[in-house]
C-alpha positions as CSV (number, residue, x, y, z in Angstrom):
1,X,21.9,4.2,11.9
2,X,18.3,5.0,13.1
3,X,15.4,6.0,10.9
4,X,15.4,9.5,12.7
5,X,19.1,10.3,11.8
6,X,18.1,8.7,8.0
7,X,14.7,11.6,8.1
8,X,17.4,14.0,9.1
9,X,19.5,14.2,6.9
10,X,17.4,13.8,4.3
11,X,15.3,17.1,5.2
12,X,19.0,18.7,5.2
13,X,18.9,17.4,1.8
14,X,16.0,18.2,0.5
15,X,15.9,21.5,1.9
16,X,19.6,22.5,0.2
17,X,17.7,21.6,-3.2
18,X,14.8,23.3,-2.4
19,X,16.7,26.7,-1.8
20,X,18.1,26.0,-5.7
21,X,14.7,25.9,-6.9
22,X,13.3,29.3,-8.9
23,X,9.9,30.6,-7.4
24,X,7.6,29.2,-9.9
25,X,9.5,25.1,-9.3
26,X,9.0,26.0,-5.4
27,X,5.4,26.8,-5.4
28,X,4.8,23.5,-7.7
29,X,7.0,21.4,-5.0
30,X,4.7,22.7,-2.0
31,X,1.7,22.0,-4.2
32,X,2.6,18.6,-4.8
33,X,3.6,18.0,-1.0
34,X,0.5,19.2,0.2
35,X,-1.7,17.3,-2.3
36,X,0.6,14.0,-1.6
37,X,-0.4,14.2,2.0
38,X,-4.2,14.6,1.7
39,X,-5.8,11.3,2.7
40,X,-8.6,11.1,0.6
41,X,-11.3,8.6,2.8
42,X,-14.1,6.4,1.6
43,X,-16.7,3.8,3.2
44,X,-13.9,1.3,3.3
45,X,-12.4,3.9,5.8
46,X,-15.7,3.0,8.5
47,X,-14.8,-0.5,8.3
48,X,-11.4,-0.2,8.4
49,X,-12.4,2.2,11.9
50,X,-14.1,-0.5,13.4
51,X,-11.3,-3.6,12.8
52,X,-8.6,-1.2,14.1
53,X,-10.1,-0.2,16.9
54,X,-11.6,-3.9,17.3
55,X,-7.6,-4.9,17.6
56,X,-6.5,-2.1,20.1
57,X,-9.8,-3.1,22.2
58,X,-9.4,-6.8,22.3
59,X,-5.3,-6.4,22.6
60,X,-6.3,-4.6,25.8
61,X,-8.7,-6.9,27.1
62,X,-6.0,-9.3,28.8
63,X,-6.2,-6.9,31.5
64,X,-9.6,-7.9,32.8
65,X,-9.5,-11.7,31.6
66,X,-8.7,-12.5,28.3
67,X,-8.1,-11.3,24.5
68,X,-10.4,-12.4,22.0
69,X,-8.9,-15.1,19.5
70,X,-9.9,-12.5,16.3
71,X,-6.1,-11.0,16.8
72,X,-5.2,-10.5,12.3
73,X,-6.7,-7.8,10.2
74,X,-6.1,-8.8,6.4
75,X,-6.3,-5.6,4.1
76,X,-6.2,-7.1,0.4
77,X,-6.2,-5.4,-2.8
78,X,-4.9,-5.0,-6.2
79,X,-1.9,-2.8,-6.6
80,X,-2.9,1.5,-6.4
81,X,-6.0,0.1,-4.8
82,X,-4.4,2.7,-2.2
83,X,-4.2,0.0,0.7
84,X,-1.3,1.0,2.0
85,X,-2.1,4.4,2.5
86,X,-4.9,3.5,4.2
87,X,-3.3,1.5,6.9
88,X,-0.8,4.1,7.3
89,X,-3.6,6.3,8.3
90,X,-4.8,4.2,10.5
91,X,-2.1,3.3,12.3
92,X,-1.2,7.4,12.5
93,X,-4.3,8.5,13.5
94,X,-4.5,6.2,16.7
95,X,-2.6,7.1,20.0
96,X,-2.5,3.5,21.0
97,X,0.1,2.3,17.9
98,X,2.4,5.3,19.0
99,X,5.6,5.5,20.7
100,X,6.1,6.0,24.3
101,X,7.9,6.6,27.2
102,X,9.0,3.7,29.7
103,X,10.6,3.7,32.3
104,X,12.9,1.3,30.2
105,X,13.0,4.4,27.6
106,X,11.2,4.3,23.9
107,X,8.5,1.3,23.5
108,X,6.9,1.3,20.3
109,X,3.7,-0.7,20.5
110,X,3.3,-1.4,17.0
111,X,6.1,-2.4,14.1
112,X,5.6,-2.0,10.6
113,X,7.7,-3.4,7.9
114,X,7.2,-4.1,4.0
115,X,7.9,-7.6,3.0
116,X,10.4,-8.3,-0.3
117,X,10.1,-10.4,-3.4
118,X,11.3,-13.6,-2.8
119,X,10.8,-13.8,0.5
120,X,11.5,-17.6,2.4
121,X,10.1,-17.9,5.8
122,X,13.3,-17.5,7.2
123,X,13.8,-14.3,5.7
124,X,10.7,-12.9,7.0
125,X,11.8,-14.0,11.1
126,X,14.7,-12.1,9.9
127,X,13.4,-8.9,8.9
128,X,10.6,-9.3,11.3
129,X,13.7,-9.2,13.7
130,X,15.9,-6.4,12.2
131,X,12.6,-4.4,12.5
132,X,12.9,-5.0,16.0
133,X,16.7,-3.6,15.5
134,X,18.3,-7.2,16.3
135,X,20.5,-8.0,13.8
136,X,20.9,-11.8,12.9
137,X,24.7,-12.8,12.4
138,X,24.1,-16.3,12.6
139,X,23.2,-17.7,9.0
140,X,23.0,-20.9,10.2
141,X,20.0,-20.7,12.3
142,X,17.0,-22.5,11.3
143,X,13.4,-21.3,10.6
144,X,12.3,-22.5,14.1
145,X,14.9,-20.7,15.7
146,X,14.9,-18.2,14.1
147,X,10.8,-18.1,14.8
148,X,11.4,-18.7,18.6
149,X,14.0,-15.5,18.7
150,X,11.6,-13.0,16.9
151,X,8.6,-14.3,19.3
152,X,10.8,-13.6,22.7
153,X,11.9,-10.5,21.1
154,X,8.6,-9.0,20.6
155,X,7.9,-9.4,24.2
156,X,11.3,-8.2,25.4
157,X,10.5,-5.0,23.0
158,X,6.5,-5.0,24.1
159,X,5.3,-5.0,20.9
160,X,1.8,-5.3,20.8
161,X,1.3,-4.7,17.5
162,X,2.9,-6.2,13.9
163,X,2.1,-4.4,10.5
164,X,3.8,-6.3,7.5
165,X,3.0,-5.2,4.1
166,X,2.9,-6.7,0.8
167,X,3.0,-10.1,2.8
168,X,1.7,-12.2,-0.5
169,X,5.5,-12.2,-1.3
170,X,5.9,-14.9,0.8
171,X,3.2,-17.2,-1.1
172,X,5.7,-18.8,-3.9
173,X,3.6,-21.7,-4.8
174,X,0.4,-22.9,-4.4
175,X,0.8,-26.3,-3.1
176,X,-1.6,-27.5,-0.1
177,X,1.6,-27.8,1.6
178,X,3.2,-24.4,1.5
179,X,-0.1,-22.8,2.0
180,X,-0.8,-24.7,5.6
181,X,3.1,-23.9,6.3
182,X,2.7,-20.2,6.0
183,X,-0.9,-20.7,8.0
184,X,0.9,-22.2,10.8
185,X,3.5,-19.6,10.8
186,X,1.2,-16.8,11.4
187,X,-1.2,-18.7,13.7
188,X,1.9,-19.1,15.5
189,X,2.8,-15.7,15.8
190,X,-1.0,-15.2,17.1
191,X,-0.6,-17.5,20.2
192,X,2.9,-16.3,21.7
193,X,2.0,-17.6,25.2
194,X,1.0,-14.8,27.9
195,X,1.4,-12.3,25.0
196,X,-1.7,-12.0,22.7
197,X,0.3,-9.8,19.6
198,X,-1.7,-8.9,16.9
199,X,-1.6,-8.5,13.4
200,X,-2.3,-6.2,10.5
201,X,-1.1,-7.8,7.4
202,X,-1.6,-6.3,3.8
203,X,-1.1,-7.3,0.3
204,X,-2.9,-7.9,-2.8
205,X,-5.9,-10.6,-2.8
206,X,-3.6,-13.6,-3.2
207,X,-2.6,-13.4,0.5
208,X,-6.4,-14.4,1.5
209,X,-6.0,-16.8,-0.5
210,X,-4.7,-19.2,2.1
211,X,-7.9,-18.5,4.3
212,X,-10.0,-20.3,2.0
213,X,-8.1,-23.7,2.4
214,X,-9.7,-26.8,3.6
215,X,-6.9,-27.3,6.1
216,X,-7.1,-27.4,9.6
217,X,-4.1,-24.6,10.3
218,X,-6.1,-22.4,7.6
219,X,-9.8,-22.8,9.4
220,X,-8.2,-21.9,12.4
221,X,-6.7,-18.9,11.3
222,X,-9.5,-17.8,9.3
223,X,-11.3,-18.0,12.8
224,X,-8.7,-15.8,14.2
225,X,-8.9,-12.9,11.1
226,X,-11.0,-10.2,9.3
227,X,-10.7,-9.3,6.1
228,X,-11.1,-5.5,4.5
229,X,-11.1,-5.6,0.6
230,X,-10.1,-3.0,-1.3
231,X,-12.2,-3.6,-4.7
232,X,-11.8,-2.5,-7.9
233,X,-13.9,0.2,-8.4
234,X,-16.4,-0.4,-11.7
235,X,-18.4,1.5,-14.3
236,X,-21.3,2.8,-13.4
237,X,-21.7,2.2,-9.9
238,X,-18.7,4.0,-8.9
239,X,-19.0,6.9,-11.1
240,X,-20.6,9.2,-8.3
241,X,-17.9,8.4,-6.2
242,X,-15.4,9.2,-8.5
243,X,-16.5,12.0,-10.1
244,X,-16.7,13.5,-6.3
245,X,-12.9,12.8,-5.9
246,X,-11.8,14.4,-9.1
247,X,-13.5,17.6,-8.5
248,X,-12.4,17.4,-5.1
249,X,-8.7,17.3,-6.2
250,X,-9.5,19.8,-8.9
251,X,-11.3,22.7,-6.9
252,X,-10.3,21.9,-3.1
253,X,-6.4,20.4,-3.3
254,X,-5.1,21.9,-6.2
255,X,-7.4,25.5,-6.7
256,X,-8.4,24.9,-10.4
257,X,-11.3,24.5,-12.0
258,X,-12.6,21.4,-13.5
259,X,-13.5,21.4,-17.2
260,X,-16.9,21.0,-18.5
261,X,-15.3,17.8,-20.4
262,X,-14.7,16.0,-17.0
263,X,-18.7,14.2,-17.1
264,X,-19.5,10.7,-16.5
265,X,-17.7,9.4,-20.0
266,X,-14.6,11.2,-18.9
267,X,-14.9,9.2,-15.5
268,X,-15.3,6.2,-16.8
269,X,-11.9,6.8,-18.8
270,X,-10.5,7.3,-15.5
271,X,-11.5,3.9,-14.7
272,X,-10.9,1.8,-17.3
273,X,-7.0,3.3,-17.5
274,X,-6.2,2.2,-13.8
275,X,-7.7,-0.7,-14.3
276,X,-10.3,0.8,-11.2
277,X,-7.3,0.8,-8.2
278,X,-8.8,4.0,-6.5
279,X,-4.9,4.8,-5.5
280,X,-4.0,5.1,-9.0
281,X,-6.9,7.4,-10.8
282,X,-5.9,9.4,-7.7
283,X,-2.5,9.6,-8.5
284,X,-3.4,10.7,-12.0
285,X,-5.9,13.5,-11.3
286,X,-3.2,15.0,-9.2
287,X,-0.6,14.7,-11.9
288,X,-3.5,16.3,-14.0
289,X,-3.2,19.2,-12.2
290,X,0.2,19.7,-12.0
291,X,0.4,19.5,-15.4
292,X,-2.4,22.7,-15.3
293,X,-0.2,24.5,-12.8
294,X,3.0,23.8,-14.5
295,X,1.5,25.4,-18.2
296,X,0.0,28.6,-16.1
297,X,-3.9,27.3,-16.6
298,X,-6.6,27.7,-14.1
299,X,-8.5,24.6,-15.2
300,X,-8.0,21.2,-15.3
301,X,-9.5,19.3,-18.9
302,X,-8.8,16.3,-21.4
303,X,-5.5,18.1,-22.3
304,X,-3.9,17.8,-18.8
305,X,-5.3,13.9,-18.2
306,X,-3.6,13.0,-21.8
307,X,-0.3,14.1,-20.9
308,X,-0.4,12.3,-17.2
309,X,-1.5,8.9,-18.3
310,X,1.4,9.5,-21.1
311,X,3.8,10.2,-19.0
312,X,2.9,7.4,-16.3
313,X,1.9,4.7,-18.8
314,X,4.8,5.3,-21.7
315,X,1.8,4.7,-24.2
316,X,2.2,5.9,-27.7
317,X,-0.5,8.7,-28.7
318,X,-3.0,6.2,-30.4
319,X,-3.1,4.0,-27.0
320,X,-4.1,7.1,-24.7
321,X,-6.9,6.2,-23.5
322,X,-7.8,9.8,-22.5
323,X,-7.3,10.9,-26.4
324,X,-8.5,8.4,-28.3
325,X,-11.9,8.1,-30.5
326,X,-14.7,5.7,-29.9
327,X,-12.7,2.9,-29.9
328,X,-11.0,3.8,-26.3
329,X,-12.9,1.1,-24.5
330,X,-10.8,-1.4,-27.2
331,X,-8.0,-0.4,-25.6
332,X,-6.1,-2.7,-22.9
333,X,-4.4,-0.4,-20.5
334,X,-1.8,-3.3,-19.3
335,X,-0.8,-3.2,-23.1
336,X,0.4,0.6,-23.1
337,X,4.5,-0.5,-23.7
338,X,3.3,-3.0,-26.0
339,X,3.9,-1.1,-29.5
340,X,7.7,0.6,-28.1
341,X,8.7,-3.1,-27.2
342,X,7.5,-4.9,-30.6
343,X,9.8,-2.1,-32.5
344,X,12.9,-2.8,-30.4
345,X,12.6,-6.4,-30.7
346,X,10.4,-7.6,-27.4
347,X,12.6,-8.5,-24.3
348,X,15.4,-10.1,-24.6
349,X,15.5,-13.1,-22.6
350,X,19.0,-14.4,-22.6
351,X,22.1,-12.4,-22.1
352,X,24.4,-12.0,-24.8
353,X,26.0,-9.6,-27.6
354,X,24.1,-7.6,-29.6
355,X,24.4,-6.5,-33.7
């Protein structure tokens, strides 16, 4: 079943709900849609300009001799860093990734796919093949082969183009050895003869890792790549920044009006909470404010932040970072669960009966 047949039937779906919904729950689902969809851009969004079209250029420059060897954008960044909505951008906003018409029918110059945990290199020729919608029956096919088919594929399919996300999954070790095997596997990929493909890969900062190798399969494809990082944004330089985006959300996306409370302390709160992914303190001003529209206020203040880092975080009150005292830069955001699990007993690491 195609992804089209998938996207309609669940807007048959979701539309049947949506008619069930009373007035007030519709206007808070549109709300919520339409903030969802706003691309909120940066500086990382000018660099991120010039590598993509850097790849459609030198992709196109086989015409009139030959392709540059620069053929892999990394994009790396901690998770809610809001990487992968960035490439997604990207790659909608540019004619040249889009599907077209041949005289062969649909060609789609560029194939995305998101990359499991654990992933084996085999598994990733696989998926990198049912992407392609060829479906591997044969278990018994080795990683070479298996290689070899999704490399005379991409040509048969004229795919110019390969976006796999959350790639670091197939990093399992750290070994010099595992490292140069996934280096040769994607220098591979970049020198499919008479078909230059190239590549945007994205995942957290692990996946550079590799480039940074003293082997000769990891120079080389650190020759062949350019890198985009998605930093953590930090107290006080990106204060500016972020108190821009909040009031953004607040006034522009969402019609409210930002409390007086919402300063530079307040911002800083934002930051320390999601750890400074950019994605993340996002996502939490916008729950913020559906929180606001859901209780019938006009503005947005500490209130509305409390109950959306509650919600999203399963903290207990005295770990809310947005509520608590002077202490608030004690408190360790990644420890929000910490106090629930200690009363239930931690995790339980071995199955088996319980009093």
């Amino acid at each position: 079943m195609t992804n089209e047949r998938y996207d309609g039937y669940f807007r048959e779906a979701a539309s049947a709900l949506f008619d069930t919904l009373d007035p007030a729950l519709r206007e808070r689902a549109r709300l919520i849609g339409k903030m969802s969809d706003t691309y909120i851009g940066t500086k990382r969004d000018l660099y991120l300009d010039v590598c993509f079209d850097g790849l459609v250029a030198n992709a196109s420059a086989e015409l009139f001799g030959k392709s540059g060897k620069a053929r892999a954008l990394f994009v790396v960044g901690e998770s809610g860093s809001g990487k992968t909505t960035s490439v997604e951008k990207h790659i909608a906003k540019r004619q040249a990734f889009q599907p077209r018409m041949s005289p062969d029918g649909i060609v789609r110059p560029l194939v995305w796919f998101e990359a499991p945990k654990p992933l084996t290199l085999k598994q990733l020729a696989t998926l990198g093949l049912e992407a392609l919608g060829f479906k591997v029956y044969n278990t018994k096919m080795t990683a070479k082969d298996l290689f070899d088919l999704w490399k005379d594929q991409l040509r048969e399919k004229r795919v110019l183009f390969l976006a796999i996300d959350e790639l670091q999954h197939i990093l399992r070790g750290e070994t010099t050895e595992e490292l140069q095997n996934v280096a040769d596997v994607l220098k591979t990929l970049l020198q499919i003869p008479g078909w230059p493909l190239h590549m945007i890969l994205s995942g957290v900062p692990a996946l550079a890792r590799f480039l940074e190798q003293p082997g000769e399969s990891e120079r080389q494809l650190k020759e062949r790549s350019s890198v985009v990082e998605f930093r953590r944004m930090t107290y006080p330089e990106d204060v500016p920044v972020m108190a821009k985006v909040v009031a953004n959300i607040i006034q522009v996306e969402a019609g409210l009006r930002p409390d007086a409370v919402l300063g530079d302390e307040f911002i800083h709160r934002l930051i320390h909470a999601r750890h400074g992914a950019f994605g993340s303190m996002i996502q939490t001003t916008r729950q913020a404010c559906d929180n606001a529209h859901r209780l019938g206020k006009n503005a947005v203040g500490r209130a509305e932040f409390v109950a959306a880092y509650a919600l999203s975080s399963g903290c207990r009150p005295p770990q809310n970072i947005f509520a608590a005292g002077k202490n608030w830069k004690d408190i360790n955001p990644a420890n929000s669960l910490a106090e629930m699990i200690s009363e239930s007993g931690g995790l339980r690491t071995k199955k088996g009966p319980t009093k």
